[in-house]
TORKOL-4160 file (C-alpha; in steps of 0.2 Angstrom, whole numbers, padded with zeros to 4 digits, m for minus):
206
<pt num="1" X="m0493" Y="m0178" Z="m0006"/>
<pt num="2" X="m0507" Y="m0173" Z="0004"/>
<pt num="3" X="m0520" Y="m0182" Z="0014"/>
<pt num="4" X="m0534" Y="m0180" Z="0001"/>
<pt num="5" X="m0522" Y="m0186" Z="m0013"/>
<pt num="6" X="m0517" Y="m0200" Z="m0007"/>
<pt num="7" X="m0535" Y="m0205" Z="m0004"/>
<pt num="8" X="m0539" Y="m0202" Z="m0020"/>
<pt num="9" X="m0526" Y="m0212" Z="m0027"/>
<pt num="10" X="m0531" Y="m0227" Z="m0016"/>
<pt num="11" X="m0547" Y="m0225" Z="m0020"/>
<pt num="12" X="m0543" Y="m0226" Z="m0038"/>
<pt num="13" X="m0530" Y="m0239" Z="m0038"/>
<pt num="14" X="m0544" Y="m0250" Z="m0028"/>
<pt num="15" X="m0558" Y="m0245" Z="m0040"/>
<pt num="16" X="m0545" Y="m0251" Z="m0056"/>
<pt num="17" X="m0546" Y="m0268" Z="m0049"/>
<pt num="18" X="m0565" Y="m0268" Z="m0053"/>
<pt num="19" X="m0565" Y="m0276" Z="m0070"/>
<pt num="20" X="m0584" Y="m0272" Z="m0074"/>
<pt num="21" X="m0592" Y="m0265" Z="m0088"/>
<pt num="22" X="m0598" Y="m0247" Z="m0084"/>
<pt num="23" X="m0583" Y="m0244" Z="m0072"/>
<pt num="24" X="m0575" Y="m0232" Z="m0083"/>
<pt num="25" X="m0592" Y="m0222" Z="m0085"/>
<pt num="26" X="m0594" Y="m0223" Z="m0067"/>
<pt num="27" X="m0576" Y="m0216" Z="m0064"/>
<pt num="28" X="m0577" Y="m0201" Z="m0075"/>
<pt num="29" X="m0594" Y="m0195" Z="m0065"/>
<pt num="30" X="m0585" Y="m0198" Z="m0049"/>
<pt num="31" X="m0572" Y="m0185" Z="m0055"/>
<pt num="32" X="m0584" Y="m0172" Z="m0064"/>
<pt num="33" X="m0593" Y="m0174" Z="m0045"/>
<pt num="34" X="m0588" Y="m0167" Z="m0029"/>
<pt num="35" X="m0584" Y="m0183" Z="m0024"/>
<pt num="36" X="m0567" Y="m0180" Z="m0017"/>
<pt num="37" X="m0570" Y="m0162" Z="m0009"/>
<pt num="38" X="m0589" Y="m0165" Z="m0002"/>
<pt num="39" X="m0589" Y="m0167" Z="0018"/>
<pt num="40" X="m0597" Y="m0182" Z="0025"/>
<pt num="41" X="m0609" Y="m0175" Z="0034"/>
<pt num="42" X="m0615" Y="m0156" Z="0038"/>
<pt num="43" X="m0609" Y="m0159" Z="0058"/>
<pt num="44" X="m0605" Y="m0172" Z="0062"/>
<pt num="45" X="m0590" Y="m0185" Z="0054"/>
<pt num="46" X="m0580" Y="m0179" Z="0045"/>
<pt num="47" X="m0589" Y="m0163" Z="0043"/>
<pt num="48" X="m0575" Y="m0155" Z="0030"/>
<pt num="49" X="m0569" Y="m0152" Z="0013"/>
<pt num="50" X="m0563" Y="m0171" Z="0008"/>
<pt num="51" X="m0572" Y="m0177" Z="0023"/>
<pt num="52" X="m0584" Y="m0191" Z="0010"/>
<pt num="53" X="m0567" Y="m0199" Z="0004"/>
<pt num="54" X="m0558" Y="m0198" Z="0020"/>
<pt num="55" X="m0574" Y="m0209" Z="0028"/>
<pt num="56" X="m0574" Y="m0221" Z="0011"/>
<pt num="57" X="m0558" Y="m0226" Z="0014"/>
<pt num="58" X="m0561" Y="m0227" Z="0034"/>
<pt num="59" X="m0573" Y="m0240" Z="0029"/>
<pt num="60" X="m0565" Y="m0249" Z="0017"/>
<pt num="61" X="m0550" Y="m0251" Z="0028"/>
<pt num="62" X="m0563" Y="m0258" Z="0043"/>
<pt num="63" X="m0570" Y="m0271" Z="0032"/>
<pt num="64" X="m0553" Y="m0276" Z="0028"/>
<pt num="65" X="m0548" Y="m0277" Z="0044"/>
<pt num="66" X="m0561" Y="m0290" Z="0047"/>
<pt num="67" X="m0554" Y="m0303" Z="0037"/>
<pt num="68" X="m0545" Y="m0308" Z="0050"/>
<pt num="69" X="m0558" Y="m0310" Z="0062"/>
<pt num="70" X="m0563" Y="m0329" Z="0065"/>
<pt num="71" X="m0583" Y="m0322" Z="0065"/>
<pt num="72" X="m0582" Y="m0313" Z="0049"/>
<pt num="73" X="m0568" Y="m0322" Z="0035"/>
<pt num="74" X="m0578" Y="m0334" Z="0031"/>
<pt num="75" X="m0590" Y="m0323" Z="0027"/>
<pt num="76" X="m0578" Y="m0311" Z="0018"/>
<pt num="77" X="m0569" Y="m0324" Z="0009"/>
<pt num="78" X="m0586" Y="m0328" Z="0003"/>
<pt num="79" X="m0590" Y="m0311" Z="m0005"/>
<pt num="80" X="m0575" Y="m0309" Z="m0014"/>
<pt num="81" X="m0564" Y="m0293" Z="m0014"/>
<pt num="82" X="m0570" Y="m0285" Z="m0029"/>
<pt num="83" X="m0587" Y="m0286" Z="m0020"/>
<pt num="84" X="m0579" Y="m0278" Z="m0004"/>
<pt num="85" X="m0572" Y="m0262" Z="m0018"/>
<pt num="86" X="m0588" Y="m0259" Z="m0024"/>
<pt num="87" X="m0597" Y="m0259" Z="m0007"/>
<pt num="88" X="m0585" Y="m0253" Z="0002"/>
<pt num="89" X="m0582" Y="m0238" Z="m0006"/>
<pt num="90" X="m0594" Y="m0233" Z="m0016"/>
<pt num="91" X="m0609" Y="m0237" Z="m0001"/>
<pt num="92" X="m0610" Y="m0215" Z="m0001"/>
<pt num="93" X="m0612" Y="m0212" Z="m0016"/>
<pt num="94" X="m0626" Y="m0204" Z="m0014"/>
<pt num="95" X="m0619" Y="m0191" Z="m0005"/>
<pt num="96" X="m0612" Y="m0181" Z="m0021"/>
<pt num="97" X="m0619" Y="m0165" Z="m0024"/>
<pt num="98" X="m0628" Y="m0168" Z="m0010"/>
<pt num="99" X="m0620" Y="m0154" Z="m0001"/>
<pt num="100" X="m0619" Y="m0135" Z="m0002"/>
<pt num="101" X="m0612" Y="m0121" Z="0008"/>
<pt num="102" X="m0623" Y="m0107" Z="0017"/>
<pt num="103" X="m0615" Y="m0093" Z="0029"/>
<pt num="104" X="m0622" Y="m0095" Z="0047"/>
<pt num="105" X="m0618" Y="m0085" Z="0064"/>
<pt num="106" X="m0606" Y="m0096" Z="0076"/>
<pt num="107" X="m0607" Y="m0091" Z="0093"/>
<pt num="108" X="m0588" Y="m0086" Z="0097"/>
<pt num="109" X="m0578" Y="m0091" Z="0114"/>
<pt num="110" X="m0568" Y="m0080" Z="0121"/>
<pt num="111" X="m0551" Y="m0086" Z="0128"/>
<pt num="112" X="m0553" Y="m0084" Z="0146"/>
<pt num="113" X="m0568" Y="m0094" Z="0145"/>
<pt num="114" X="m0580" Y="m0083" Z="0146"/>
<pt num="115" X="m0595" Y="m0084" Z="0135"/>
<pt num="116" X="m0602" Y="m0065" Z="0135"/>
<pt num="117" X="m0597" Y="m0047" Z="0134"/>
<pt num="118" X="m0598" Y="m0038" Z="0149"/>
<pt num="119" X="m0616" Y="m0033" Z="0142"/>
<pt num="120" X="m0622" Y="m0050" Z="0146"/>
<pt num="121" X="m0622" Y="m0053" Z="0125"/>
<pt num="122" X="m0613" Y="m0066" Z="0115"/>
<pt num="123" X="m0601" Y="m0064" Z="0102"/>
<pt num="124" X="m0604" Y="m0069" Z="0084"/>
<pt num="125" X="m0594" Y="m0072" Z="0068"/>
<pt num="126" X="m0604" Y="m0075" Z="0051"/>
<pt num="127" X="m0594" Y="m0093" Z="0043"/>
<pt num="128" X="m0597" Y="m0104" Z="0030"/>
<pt num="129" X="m0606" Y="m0121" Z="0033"/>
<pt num="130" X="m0611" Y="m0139" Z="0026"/>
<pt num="131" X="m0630" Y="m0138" Z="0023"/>
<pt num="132" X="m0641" Y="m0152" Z="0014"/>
<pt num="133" X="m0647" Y="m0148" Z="m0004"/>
<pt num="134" X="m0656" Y="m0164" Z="m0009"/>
<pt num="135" X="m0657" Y="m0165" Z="m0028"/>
<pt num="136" X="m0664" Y="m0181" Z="m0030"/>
<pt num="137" X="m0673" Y="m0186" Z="m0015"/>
<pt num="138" X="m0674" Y="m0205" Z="m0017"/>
<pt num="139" X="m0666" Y="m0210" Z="0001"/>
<pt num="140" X="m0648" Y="m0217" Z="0006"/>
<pt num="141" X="m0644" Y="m0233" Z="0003"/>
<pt num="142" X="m0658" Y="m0236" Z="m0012"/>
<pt num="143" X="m0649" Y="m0218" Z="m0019"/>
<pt num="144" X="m0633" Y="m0226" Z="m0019"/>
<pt num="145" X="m0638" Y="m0241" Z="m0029"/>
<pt num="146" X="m0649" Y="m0232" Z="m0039"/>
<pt num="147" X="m0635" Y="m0221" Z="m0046"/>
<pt num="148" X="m0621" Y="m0236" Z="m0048"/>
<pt num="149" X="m0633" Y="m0245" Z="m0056"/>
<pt num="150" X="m0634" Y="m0230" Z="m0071"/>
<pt num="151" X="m0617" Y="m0235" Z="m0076"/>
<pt num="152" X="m0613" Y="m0252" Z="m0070"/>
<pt num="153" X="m0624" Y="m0268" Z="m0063"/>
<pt num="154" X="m0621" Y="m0273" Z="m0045"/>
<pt num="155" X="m0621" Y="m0292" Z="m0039"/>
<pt num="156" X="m0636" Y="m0294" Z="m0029"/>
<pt num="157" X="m0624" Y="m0297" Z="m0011"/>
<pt num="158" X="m0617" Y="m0279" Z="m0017"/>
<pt num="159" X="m0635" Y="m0271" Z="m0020"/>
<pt num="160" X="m0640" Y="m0279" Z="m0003"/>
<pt num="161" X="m0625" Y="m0271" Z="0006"/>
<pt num="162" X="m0627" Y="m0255" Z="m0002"/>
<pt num="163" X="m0644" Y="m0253" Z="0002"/>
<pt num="164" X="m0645" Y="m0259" Z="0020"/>
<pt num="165" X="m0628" Y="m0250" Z="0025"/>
<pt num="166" X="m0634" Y="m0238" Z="0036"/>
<pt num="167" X="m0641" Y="m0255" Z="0047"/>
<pt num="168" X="m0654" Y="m0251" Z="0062"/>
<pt num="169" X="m0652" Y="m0234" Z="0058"/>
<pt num="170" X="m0666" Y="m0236" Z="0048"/>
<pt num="171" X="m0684" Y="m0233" Z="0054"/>
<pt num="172" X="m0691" Y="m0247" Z="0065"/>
<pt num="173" X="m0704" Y="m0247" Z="0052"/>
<pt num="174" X="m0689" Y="m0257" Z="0043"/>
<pt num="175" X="m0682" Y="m0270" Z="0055"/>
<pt num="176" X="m0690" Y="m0283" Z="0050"/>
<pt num="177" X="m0686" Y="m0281" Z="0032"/>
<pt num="178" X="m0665" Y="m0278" Z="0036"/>
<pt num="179" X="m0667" Y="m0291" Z="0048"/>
<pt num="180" X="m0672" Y="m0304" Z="0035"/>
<pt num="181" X="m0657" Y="m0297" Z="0023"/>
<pt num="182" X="m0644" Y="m0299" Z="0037"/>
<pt num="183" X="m0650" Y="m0315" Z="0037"/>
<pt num="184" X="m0648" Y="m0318" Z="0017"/>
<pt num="185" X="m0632" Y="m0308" Z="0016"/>
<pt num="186" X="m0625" Y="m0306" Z="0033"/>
<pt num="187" X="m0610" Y="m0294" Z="0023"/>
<pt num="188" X="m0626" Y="m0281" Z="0025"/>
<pt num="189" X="m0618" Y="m0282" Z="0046"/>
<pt num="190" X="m0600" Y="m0281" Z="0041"/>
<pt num="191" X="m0601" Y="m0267" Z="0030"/>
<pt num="192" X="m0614" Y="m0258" Z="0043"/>
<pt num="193" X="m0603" Y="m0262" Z="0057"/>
<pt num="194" X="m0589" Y="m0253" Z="0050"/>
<pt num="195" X="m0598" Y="m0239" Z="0043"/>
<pt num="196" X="m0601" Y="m0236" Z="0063"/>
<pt num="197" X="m0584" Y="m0240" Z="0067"/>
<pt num="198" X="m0575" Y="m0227" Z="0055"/>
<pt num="199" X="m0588" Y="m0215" Z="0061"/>
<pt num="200" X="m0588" Y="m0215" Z="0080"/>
<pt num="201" X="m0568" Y="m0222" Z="0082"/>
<pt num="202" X="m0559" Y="m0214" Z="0067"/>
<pt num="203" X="m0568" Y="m0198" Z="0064"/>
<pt num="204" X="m0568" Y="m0183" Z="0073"/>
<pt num="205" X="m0585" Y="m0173" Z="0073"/>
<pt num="206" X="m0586" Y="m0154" Z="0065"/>
């Protein structure tokens, strides 16, 4: 079994524990999507083919990790796991179809080190890369619930979550705002704080 297929089949077994109407309808879009093939992100973690599942269960496996913190299983504990699922991953979601591939020129390395020719130019290979191709340009986080929320209904701590994942990433514009729903449902931090930790510790960049 590869990599990819065993993260599918975490990723299912997990969602099966979600006993919610609309989860079967949400599962059979998941699969018609590129869900389990799409990158992450066009450069930087986990910027290949499986990439979005590999950082979904990056995550998930953070937040889990933090039940046995002393600052955060209290707060866990109060959440509950099917919460933790749902958030956890499906927090991209937003990211299906949200990606396409376009060939680009890649400068080339030669193996002694040298970056040109002995014309002064570079060498160049035509490749294929990640590039964006927003079909429904509706944000991140409000994306993600928008689209859960066509199949199942999210608890107000998992809408919260979803929303404010991506944490003081958001504009400045928006700290105010985030801050004040940290501070209603501080899970909004724990599920931020291991978005960053699966990104910068676990994932390597493309």
């Amino acid at each position: 079994m590869t990599e990819r297929e065993e993260n599918i089949r975490r990723f299912e077994s997990l969602i099966k524990t979600v006993k919610r109407e609309g989860v079967d309808k949400l599962m059979d879009y998941i699969r018609k999507s590129d869900f389990y093939s799409a990158p992450a992100s066009t450069r930087y973690h986990s910027c290949h083919e499986g990439g979005l599942l590999e950082h979904t269960m990056n995550v998930y496996g953070c937040v889990v990790a933090k039940k046995s913190d002393p600052i955060w299983k209290t707060v866990l504990a109060d959440v509950g796991e099917e919460s933790i699922v749902i958030s956890a991953l499906l927090h991209d979601i937003c990211k299906t179809n949200f990606y396409t591939t376009e060939l680009k020129n890649k400068k080339i390395y030669k193996p002694d080190g040298m970056k040109s020719d002995s014309n002064g130019r570079y060498d160049w290979e035509t490749v294929p890369s990640y590039t964006v191709q927003d079909l429904i340009p509706y944000g991140h986080g409000e994306k993600s619930v928008m689209m859960i929320e066509e199949f199942m209904k999210l608890k107000p701590v998992e809408r919260y979550a979803i929303r404010w994942h991506m944490g003081f990433s958001e504009p400045k514009e928006s700290w105010n705002t985030l801050s004040a729903a940290i501070k209603k449902y501080p899970f909004i931090l724990a599920l931020h704080e291991a978005d960053m930790e699966s990104t910068y510790t676990l994932e390597e960049e493309g």
